[in-house]
N, C-alpha and C positions, 0 to 999 in steps of 0.2 A: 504494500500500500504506500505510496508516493502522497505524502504531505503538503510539499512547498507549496507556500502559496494558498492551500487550500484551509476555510475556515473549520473547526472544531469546538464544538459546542458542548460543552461539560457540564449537566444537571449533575448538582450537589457540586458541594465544596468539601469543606472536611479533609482529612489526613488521603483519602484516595482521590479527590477532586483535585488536590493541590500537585499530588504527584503525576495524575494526568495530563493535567496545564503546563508541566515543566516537561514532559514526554513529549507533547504536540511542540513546544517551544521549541525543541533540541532536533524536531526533526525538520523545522522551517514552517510549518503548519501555522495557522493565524488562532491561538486557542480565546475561544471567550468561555466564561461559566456564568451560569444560573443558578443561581439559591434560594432557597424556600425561605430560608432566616436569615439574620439580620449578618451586619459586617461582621461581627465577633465568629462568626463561623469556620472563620480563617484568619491565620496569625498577623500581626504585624508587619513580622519580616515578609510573610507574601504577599500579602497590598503593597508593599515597597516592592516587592521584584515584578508584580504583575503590573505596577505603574511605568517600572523601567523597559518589560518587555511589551508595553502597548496590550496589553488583555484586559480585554473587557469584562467588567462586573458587573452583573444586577443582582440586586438582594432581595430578598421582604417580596419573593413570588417571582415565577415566572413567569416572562411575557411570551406571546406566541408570534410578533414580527422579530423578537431576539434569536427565537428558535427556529424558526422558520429559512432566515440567512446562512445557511448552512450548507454544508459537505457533508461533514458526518456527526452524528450526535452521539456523542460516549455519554453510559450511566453509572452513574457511582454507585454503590450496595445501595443503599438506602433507598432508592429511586426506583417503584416500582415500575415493573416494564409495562403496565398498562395503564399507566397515568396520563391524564389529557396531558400532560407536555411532550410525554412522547407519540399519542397520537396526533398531535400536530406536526411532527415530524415525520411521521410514517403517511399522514395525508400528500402530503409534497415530494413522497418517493424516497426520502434522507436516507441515507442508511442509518441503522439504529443498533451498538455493538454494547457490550458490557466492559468493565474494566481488562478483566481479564481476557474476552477474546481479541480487546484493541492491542492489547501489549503483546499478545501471543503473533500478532501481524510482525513483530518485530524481533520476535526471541531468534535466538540461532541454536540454542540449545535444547536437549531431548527433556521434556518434562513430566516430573512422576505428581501426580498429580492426590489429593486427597479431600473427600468429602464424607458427608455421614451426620448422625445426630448426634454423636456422641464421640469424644478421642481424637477429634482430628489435631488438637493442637500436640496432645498426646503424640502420637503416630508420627505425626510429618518431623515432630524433634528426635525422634527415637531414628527413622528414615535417614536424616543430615549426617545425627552422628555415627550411624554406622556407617554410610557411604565415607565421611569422613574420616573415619577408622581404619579405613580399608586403601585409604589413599587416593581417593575420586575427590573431588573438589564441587561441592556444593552452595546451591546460593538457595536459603531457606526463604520464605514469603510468602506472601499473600495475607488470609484472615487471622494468622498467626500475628500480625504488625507490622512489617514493613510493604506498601504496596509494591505485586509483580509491576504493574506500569513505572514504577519508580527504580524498580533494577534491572529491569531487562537492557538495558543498552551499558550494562556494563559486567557482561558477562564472559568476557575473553578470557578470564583465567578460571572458568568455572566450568567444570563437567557437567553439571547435571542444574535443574530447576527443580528443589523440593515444595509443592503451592499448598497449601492449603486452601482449601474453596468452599463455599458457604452455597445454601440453594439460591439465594438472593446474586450472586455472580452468574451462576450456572445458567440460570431460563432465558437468559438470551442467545446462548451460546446458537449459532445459526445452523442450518441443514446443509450438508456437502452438496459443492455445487453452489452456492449464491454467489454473483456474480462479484469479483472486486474482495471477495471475500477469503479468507485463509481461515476454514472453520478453528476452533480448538479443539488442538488434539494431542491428548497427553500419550505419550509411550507408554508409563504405566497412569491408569486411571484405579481409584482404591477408593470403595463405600463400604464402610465399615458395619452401620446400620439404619436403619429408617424407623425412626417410631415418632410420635405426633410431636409436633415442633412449627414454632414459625405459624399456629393459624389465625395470627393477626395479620400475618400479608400474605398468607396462601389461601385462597376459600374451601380448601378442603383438606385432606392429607392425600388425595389421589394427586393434587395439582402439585402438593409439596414434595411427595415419590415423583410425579414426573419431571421437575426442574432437579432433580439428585441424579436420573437416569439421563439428562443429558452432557454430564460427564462422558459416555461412552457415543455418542453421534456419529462424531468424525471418524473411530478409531477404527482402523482396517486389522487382517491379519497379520499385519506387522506387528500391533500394537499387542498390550496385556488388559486383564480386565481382575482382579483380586476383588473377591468377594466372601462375605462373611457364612459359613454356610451353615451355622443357629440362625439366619435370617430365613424366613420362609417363599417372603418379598425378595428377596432377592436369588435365593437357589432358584426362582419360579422365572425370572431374568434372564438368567447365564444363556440358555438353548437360543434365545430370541439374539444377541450379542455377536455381531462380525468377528470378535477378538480375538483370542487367546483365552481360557479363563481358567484362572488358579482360586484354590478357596484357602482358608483360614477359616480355623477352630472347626475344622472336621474331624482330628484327633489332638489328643490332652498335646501340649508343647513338650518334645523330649529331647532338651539339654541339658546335660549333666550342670549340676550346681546352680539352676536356673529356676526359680519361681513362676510356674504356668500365671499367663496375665496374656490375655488376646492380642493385649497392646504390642508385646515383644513377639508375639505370633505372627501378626503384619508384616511389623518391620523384617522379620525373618523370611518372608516368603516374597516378598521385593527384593531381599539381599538374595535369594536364588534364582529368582529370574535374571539378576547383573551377574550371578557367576560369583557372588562373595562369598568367604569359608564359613563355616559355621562357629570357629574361632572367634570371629573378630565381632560377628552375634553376640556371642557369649560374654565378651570383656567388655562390652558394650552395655546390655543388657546389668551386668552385675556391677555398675558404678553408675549408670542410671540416678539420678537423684530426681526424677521428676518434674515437672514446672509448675513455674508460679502459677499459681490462682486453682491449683487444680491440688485437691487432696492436700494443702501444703501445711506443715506444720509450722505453726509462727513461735509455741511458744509454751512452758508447763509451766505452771501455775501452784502452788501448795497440791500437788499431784494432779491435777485438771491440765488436760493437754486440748490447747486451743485449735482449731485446724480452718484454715480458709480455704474453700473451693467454692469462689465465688462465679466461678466458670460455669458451675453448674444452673444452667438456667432452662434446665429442662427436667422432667418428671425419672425421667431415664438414667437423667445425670444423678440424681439424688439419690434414686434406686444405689447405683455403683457405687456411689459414697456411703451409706447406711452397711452397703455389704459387704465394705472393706472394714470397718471396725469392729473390736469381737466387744466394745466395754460399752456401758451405756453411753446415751446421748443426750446432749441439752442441744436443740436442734433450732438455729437459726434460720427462719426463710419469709421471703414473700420481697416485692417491686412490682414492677407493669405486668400484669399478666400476657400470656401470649395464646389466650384462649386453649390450652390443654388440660387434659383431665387430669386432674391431681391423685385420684382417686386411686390409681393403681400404684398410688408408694405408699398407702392404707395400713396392709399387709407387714411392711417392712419396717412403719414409722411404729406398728402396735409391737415388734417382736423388739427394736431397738432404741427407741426413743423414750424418754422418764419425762421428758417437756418439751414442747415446742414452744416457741417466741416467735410470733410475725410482725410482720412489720410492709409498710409501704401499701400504694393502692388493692390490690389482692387480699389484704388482709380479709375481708369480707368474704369471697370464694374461699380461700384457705380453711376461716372458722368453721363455715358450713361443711365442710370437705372432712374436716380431721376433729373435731371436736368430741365427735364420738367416740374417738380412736384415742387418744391422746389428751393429755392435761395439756392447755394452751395458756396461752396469756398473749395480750396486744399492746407493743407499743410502738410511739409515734417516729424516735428516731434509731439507726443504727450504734449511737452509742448509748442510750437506754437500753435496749435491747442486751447489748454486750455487759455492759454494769448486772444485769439485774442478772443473767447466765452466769456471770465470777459469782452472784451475788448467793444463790441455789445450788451451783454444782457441789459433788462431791468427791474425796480423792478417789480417781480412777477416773471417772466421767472422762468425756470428751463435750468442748464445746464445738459445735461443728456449720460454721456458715456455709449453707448448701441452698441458694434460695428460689430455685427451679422458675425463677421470674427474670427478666430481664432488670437492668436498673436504670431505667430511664427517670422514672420516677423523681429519682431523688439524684442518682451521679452520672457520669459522660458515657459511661463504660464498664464493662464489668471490672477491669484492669483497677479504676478511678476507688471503684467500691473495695476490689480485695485488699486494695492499699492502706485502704483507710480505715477499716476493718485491721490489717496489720497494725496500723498505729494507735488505735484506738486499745488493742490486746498488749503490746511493746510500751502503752503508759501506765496498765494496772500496775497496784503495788499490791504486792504477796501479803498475804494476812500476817505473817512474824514479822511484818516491818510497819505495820497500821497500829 
């Protein structure tokens, strides 16, 4: 795709808005963007660089002569792909790409790609450092934090693209064959699982499984297909798939001195399809310390061990957290809901939970959901909530932020939350010192 010259029109702004803007810039392309919210949406320093490189802003909504003026309209996550701004685009023939398949016009390198409701940040770090292990050079990215549009053109000394991809990248991803188009197409493509997620911008979970299954579109029999095969949705897939297809978690993981965790099952069966030893799995696997926001221990307490997985913003996710601890739980949750049924971590919050604390808009669905299940209480903010969990636990307990909601609500980002949630835990003071 040949830029120069040509206009680029970037709905949202935000951390993938801004790295698109500087993508279209660097390839000669004329980048404007559109934002829903106001100028704060983007930093200081990029209103200075977007003044210096001539790109145009409109804020506080977009207009349809701004979008209209157009080449191609790139969407940022956030940007539903069938929002009147972009059927004003699609009215006038625009093309209309996602972040991910715009950067992928430009990658040079083979990309192992990751998606799923649950694990991916999980997965795709476990992915890096084994390829890294192994002496492959990898550039990690996507919904992990750094945008692919923002690294792809600086890939020369890197073997491989490890992505992370969310269903909100994926639905636009195009059908092989459109014209001017370089569909996306990962080498390896990895869904780890599908359970309900996301149906505040999906209207259904059939629509939410189909923007997941368009990871696999483009991919010929060149390419691989890794699939989880305790999914039922997905074993029912594989036959329908051009690809290559390898499963995960069809038998228990057997490496010596290695801890069965599906997570390292993944990573292990992408490390076979490159040809890497099962050695370098393994010293991989057993120095593993995990990532932030997810399962993370911030912190013990007069025996009370704190734990932030504030990644967890799905029913599924909370499930895996619940079943990874064997001690009780003082159980932190609730933010924006994302219209999913709570109801099936019922079972898991009655075998493992001594309290629950919510908190944020949800709190309402939550009470109704678990009250019968579970001794609860409501409070207003994130460090109430935490105060009054030091306040009840006992030694042994675990406090466990697990909040199967998004946190729009009240911070930027789940990231915004687990942090502060850390700090909020890293300022209690131990009862022998009160």
């Amino acid at each position: 795709m040949d830029l120069k010259n040509k206009t680029v029109t970037i709905l949202g702004a935000q951390r993938t808005g801004m790295a698109l803007a500087r993508l279209a810039a660097r390839l000669d392309g004329k980048a404007k963007i559109s934002e829903k919210d106001g100028e704060n949406a983007v930093s200081e320093d990029f209103r200075q660089w977007a003044k210096q490189h001539q790109v145009a802003c409109e804020f506080q909504g977009h207009t349809r002569l701004f979008i209209e003026e157009s080449d191609v309209v790139v969407l940022s996550p956030g940007v539903p792909h069938n929002s009147e701004a972009v059927s004003w685009a699609r009215a006038k023939n625009i093309p209309v790409l996602g972040e991910i398949e715009f950067a992928f016009q430009f990658c040079s390198k083979p990309v192992i790609a990751v998606t799923g409701s649950n694990g991916k940040t999980t997965v795709v770090t476990l992915i890096h450092q084994v390829l890294e292990s192994s002496g492959r050079r990898s550039c990690l990215c996507g919904n992990i934090g750094a945008p692919f549009s923002g690294q792809v053109l600086d890939l020369d000394n890197k073997d491989f693209v490890v992505l992370e991809t969310s269903s909100f990248q994926l639905e636009t991803v195009v059908a092989p064959g459109t014209p001017g188009i370089r569909g996306f197409k990962p080498h390896i493509a990895v869904i780890l699982n599908v359970n309900q997620n996301h149906l505040d911008r999906h209207k259904d979970f059939q629509e939410y499984f189909d923007a997941k299954k368009r990871i696999f579109l483009n991919q010929d029999a060149q390419d691989y297909a890794v699939l989880n095969f305790q999914d039922q949705g997905l074993k029912a897939l594989a036959p329908r798939l051009k690809t290559q297809v390898r499963f995960f978690n069809a038998a228990p993981l057997a490496l010596a001195g290695v801890t069965a965790n599906p997570n390292f099952a993944v990573a292990r069966e992408v490390a076979n399809i490159l040809g890497i030893k099962d050695e370098v799995c393994v010293r991989v696997f057993k120095n593993f310390k995990g990532v932030e926001h997810r399962l993370e221990l911030v912190r013990q307490i007069d025996g009370v061990t704190f734990i932030n997985d504030s990644k967890a913003t799905t029913a599924q996710a909370a499930i895996w957290a619940l079943e990874s601890l064997n001690s009780p739980v003082i159980m932190i949750c609730g933010g924006r809901d994302k219209n999913i049924d709570y109801s099936v971590v019922a079972p898991f919050v009655r075998q493992k939970v001594r309290k629950m604390i919510i908190i944020g808009e949800a709190r309402a669905k939550l009470k109704k959901t678990f009250e019968s299940v579970v001794a609860l209480e409501e409070y207003a903010t994130l460090p109430d909530a935490v105060a009054r969990a030091k306040e009840i636990a006992q030694k042994g307990d675990n406090v466990l932020l697990s909040p199967m909601c998004t946190s729009f609500d009240m911070f930027a980002n789940y990231e915004e939350r687990g942090r502060a949630f850390k700090q909020i835990v890293n300022g209690l003071v131990s009862k022998s010192y009160a």
